[in-house]
Structure formats: structure tokens, C-alpha cells
C-alpha positions in Angstrom: 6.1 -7.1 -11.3 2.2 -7.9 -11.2 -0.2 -5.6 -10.7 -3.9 -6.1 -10.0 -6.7 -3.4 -10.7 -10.1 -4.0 -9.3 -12.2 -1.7 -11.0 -14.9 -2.6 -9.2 -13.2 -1.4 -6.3 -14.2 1.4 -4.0 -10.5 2.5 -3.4 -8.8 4.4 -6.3 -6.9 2.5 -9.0 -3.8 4.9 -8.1 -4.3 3.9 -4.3 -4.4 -0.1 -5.0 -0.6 0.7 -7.4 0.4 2.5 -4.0 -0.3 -0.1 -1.8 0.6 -3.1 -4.2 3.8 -1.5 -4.9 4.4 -0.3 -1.4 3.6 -4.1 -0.7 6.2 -5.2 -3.4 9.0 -3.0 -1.6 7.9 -4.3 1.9 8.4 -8.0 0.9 11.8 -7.6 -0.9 10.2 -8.4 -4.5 11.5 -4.6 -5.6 15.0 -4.1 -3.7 16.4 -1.0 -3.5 17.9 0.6 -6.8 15.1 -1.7 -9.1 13.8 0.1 -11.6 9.9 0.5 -11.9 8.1 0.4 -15.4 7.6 3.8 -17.1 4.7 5.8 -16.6 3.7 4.7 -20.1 4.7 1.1 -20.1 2.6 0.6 -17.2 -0.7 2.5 -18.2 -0.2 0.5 -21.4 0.1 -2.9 -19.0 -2.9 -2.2 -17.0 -5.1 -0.3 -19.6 -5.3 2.6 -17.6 -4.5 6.5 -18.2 -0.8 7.4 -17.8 -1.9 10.2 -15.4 -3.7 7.8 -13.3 0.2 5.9 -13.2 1.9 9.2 -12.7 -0.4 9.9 -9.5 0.7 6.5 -8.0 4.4 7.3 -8.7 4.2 10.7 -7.6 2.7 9.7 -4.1 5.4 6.8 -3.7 7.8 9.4 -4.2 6.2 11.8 -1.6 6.6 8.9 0.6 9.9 8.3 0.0 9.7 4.5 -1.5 10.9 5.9 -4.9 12.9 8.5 -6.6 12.5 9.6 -9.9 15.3 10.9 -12.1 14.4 12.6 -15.1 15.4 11.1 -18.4 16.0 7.8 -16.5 12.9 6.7 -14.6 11.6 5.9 -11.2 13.6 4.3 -8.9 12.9 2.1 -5.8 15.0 4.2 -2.9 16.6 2.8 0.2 14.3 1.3 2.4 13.9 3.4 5.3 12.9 1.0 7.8 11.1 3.6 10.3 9.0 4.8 7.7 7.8 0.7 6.4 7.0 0.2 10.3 5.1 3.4 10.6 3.6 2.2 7.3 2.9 -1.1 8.6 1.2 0.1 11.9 -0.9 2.8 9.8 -2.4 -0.3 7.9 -2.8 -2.6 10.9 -4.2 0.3 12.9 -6.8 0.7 10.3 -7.6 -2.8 9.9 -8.1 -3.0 13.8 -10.2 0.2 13.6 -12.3 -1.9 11.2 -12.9 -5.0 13.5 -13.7 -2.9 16.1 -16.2 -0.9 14.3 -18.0 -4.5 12.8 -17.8 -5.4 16.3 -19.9 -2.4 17.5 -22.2 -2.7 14.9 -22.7 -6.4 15.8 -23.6 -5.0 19.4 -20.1 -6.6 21.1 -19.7 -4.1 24.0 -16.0 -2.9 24.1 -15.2 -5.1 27.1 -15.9 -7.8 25.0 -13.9 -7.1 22.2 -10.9 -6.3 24.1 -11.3 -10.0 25.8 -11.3 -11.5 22.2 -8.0 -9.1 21.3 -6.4 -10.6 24.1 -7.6 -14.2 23.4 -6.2 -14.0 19.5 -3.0 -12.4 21.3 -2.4 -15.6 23.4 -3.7 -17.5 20.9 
């Protein structure tokens, strides 16, 4: 498993193991039952603070991608596949929300930038 840390990043180093893990699970490379580093391992891998790792596997767990059993380790869970395509629109709803913003500021009128929507879609 390979994970990348920009610390020059504006997003949180627990956020970007979220979403890069969140990204593994999504694309099959962690199947259900796989068995994610330790908290320690980890933090030791990406020279980071072990809380910063325990964040990152506690909101995975909240989200129900893992489950973590005491004395054992964290676990990737079943994939639920309502909750990776309501994941999956979340992110493509804010990455829309971001074109449409750069097109505002670039003073494309609405109109406009639903014509080019529909032109990519046909595309």
C-alpha cells in the first residue's frame, strides 16, 4: 500500500490517508477483510504522528470502510456499494462545484457553462 503526504498541502495529512485509502478500497487494491498497517507502522512509514494515523483510521471507521478490532488491527469491511456511490457523487459534486465556481470567476455566465456541460457530455 502506498501512501503519498503532501505537506505542502492545504488539506490535512489525515484527510489525504482518508481519501487515498478510501481510493485504495474503491479500486479493489484493499478487498474486503485486508488488513491495514498499524497505527504505528504507518506513522513510522510516513514520518508522521501516530495520532495524526489514528484520526485517519478512526474517520474510515466512522464511515464504515474499516473496522477495527482491538488486539488485532483495522480491517477493510465489506464494501457497501451505496455508501462508495454516495462517496463517489460527494467528490464529483465538489469537483463540479469547483469548475463552476473558476467559471464564474472567469466571467462565463451560467448559460454558458451549462452549454459546455452538455458539450463534454456528448463529447
Amino acid at each position: 500500500m502506498r501512501i503519498i503526504i503532501n505537506s505542502s498541502s492545504m488539506i490535512p495529512i489525515y484527510e489525504q490517508i482518508v481519501d487515498q485509502m478510501k481510493t485504495l478500497i474503491r479500486n479493489g487494491d484493499l478487498k474486503e477483510n485486508d488488513n491495514l498497517p498499524s497505527v504505528r507502522t504507518l506513522s513510522k512509514e510516513l514520518k508522521i504522528s501516530a495520532l495524526t494515523v489514528k484520526k485517519a483510521y478512526d474517520s474510515l471507521e466512522e464511515e464504515g470502510f474499516t473496522v477495527t478490532i482491538h488486539g488485532k488491527g483495522t480491517y477493510v469491511t465489506a464494501v457497501n456499494q451505496q455508501l462508495l456511490q454516495e462517496e463517489q457523487k460527494k467528490e464529483l459534486e465538489a469537483d463540479l462545484e469547483m469548475a463552476v465556481c473558476k467559471g464564474r470567476r472567469y466571467g462565463i455566465s451560467d448559460e454558458e457553462i451549462r452549454s459546455l456541460f452538455e458539450l463534454i457530455l456528448e463529447g
